[in-house]
N, CA and C atoms as an extended XYZ file, in Angstrom:
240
Properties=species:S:1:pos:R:3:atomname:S:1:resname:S:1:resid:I:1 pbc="F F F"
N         8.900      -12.581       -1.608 N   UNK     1
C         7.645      -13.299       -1.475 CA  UNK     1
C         6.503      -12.369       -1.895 C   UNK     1
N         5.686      -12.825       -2.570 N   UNK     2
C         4.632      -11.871       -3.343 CA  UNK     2
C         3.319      -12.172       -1.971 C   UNK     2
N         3.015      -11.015       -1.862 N   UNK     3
C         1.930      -10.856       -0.947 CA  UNK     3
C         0.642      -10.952       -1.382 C   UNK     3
N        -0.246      -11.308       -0.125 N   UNK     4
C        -1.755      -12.201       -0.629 CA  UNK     4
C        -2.305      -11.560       -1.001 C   UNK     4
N        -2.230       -9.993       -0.644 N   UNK     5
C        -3.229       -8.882       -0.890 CA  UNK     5
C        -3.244       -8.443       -2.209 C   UNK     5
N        -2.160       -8.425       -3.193 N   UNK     6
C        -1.576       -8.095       -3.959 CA  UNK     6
C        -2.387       -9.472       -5.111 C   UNK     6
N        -2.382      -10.695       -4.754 N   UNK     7
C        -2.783      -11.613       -5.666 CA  UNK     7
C        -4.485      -11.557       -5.693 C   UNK     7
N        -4.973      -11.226       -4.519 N   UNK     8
C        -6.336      -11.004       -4.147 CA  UNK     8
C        -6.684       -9.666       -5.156 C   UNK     8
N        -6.035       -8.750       -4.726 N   UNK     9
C        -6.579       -7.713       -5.512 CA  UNK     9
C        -6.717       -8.184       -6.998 C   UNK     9
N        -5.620       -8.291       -7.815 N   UNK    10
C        -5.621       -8.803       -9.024 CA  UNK    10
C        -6.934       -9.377       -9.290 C   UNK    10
N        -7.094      -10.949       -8.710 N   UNK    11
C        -8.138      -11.752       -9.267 CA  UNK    11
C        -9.981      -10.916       -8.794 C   UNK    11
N        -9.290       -9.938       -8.020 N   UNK    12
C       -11.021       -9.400       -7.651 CA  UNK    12
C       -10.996       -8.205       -8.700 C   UNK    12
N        -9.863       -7.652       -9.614 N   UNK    13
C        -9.743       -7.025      -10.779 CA  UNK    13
C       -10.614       -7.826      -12.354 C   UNK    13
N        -9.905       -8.718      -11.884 N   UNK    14
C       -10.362       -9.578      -13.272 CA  UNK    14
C       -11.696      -10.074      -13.172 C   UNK    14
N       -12.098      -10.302      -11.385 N   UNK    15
C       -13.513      -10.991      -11.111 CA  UNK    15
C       -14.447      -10.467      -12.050 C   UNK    15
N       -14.422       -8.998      -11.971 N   UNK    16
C       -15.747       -7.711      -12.090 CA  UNK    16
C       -15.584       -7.969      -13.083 C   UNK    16
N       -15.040       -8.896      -14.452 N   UNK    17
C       -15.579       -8.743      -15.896 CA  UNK    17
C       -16.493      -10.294      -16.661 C   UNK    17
N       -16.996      -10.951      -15.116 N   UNK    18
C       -17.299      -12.142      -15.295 CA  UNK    18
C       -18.430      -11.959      -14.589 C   UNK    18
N       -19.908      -11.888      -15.784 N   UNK    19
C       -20.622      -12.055      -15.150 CA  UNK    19
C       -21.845      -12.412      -13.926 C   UNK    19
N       -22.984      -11.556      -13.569 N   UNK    20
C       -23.135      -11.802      -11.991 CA  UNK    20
C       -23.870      -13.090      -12.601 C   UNK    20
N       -24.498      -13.357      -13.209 N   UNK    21
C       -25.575      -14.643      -13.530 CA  UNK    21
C       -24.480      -15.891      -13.402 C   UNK    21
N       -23.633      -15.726      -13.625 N   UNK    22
C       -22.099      -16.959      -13.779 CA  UNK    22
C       -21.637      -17.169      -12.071 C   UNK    22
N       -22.409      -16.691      -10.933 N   UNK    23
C       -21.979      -17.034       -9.723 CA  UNK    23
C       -21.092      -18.037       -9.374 C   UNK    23
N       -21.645      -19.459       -9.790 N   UNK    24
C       -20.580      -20.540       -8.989 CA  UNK    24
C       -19.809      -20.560       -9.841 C   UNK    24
N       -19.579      -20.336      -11.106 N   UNK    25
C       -17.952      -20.109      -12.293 CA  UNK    25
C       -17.166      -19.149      -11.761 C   UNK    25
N       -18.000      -17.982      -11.147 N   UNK    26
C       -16.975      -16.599      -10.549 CA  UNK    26
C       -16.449      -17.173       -9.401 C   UNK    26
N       -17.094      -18.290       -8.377 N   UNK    27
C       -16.166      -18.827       -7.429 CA  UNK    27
C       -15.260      -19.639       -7.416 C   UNK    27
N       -15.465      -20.600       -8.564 N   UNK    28
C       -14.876      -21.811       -9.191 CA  UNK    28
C       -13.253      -21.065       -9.614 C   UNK    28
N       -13.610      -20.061      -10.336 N   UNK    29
C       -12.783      -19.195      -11.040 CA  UNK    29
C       -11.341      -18.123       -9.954 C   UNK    29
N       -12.189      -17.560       -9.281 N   UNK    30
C       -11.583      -16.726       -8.359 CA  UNK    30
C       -10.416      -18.037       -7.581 C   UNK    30
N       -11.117      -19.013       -7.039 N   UNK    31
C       -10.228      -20.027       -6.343 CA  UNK    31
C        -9.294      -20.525       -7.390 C   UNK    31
N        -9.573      -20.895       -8.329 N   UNK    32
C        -8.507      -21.437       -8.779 CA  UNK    32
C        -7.502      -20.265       -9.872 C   UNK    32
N        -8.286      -19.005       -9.825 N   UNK    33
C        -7.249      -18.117      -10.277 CA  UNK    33
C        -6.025      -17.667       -9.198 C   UNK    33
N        -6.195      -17.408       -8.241 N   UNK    34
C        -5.809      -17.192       -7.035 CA  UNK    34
C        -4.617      -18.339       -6.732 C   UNK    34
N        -5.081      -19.593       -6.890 N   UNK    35
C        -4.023      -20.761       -6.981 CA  UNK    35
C        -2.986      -20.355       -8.167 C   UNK    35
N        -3.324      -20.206       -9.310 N   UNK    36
C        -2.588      -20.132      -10.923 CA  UNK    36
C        -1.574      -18.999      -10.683 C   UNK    36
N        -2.230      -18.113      -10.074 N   UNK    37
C        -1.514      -16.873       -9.835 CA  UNK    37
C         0.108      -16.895       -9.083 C   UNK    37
N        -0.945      -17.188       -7.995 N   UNK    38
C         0.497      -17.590       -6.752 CA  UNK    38
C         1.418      -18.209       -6.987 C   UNK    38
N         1.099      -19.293       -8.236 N   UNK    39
C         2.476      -20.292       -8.335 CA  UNK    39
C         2.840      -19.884       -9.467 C   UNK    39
N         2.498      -19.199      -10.137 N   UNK    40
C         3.231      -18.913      -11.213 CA  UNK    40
C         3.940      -17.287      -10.817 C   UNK    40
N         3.508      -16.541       -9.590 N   UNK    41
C         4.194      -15.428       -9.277 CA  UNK    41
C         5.549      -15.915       -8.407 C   UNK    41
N         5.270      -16.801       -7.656 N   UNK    42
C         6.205      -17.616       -6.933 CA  UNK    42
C         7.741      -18.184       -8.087 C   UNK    42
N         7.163      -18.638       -8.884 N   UNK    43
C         8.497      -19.579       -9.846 CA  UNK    43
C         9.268      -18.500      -10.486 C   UNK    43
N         8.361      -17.100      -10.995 N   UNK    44
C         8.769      -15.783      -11.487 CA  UNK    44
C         9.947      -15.422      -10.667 C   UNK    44
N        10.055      -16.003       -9.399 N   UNK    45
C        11.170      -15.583       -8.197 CA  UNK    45
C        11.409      -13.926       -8.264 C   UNK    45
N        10.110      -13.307       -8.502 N   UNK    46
C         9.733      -11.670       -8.388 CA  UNK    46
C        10.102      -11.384       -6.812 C   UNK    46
N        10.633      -10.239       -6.687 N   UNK    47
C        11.322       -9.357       -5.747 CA  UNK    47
C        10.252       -8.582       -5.237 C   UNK    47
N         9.969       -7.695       -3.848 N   UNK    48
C         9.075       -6.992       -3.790 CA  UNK    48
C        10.169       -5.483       -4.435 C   UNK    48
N         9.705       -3.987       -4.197 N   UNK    49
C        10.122       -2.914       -4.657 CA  UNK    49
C        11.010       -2.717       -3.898 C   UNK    49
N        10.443       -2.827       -2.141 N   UNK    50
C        11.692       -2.824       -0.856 CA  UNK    50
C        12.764       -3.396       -1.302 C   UNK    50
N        12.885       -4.886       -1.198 N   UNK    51
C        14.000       -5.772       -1.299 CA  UNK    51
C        15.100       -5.318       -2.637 C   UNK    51
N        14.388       -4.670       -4.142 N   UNK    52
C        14.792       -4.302       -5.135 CA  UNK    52
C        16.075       -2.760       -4.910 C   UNK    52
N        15.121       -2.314       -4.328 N   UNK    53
C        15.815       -0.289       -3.776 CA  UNK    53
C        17.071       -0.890       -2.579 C   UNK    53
N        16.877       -1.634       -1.879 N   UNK    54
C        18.111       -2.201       -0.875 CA  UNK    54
C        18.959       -2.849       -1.851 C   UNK    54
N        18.723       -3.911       -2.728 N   UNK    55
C        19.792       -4.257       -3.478 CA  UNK    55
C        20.457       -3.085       -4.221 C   UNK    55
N        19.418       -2.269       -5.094 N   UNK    56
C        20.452       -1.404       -5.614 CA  UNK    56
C        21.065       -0.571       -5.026 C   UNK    56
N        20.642        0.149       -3.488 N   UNK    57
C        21.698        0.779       -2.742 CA  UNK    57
C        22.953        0.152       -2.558 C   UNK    57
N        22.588       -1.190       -2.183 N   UNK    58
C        24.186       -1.956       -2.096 CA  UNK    58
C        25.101       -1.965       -3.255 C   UNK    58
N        24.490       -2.101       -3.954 N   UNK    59
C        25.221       -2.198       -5.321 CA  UNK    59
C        25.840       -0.990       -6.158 C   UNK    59
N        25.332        0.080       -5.178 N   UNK    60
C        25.838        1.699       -5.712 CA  UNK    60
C        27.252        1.500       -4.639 C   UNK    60
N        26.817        1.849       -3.385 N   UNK    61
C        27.748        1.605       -2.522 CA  UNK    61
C        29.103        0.981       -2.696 C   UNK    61
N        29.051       -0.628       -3.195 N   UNK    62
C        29.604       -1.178       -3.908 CA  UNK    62
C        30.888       -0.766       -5.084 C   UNK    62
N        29.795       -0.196       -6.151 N   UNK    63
C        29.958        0.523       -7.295 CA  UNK    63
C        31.196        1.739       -6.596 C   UNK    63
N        30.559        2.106       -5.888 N   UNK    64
C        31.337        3.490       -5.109 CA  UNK    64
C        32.877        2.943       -4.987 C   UNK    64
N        32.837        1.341       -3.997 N   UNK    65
C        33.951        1.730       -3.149 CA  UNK    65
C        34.794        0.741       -4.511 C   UNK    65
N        34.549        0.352       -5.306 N   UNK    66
C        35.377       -0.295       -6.554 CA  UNK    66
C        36.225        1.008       -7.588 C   UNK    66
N        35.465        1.632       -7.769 N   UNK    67
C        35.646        3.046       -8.235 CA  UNK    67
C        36.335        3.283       -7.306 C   UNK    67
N        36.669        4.008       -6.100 N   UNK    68
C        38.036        4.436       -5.460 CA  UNK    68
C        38.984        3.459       -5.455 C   UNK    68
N        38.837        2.145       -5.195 N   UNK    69
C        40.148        1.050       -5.120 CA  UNK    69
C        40.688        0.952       -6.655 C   UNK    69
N        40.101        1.247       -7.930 N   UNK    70
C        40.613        1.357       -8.442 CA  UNK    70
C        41.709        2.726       -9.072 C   UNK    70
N        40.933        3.779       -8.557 N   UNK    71
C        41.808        4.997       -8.322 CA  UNK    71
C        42.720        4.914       -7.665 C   UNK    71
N        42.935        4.490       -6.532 N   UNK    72
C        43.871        4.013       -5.640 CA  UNK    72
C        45.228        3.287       -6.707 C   UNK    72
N        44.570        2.302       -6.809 N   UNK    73
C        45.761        1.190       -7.819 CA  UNK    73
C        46.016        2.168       -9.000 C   UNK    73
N        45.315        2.413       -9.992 N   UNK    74
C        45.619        3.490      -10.683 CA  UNK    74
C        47.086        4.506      -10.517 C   UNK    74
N        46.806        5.136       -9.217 N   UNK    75
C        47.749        6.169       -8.549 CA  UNK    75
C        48.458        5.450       -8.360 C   UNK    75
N        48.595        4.580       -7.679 N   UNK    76
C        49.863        3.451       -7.508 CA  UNK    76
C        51.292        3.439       -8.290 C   UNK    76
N        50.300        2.948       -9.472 N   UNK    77
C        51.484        2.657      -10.639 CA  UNK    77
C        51.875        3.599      -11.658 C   UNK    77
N        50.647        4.718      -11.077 N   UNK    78
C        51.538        6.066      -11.650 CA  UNK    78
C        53.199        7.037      -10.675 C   UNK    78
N        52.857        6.192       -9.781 N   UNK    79
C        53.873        7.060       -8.608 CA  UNK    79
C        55.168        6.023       -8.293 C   UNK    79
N        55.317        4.836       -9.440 N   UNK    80
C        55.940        4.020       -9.527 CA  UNK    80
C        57.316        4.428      -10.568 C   UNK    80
C-alpha cells in the first residue's frame, strides 16, 4: 500500500512549479493530482522497500534450502 505522505510529498514537489498568482488552479490541481496519483500508484500494485527486502530474504532462504535438496539427490544417485 503506497503511503499518503509519500503521494503528498510528490504533488507538494510538483506544486512549487505552478505559479503563486494561479492560487485556485494550484488547489484545483493539488486535489485532483493527489486523486490521479493514488490510483494510478494503487493499480501499479507497487510494493513498499520493507515488504520487497522480506520477499527477497525468503526467496534466498528458499534458494538456499533447494540448493542443498538438490545436493542431497545429487549424492544419492551417485552412491547408487
Amino acid at each position: 500500500m503506497i503511503k499518503a505522505e509519500v503521494v503528498e510529498d510528490i504533488v507538494n514537489k510538483v506544486d512549487q512549479f505552478i505559479p503563486e498568482d494561479l492560487k485556485t488552479m494550484r488547489q484545483e490541481f493539488k486535489q485532483n493530482m493527489k486523486a490521479v496519483l493514488t490510483a494510478s500508484l494503487q493499480k501499479a500494485d507497487l510494493v513498499t522497500r520493507e515488504e520487497f527486502d522480506v520477499q527477497k530474504a525468503v526467496l534466498a532462504k528458499t534458494r538456499a534450502k533447494l540448493e542443498a535438496l538438490e545436493k542431497q539427490l545429487d549424492d544419492m544417485k551417485l552412491a547408487e
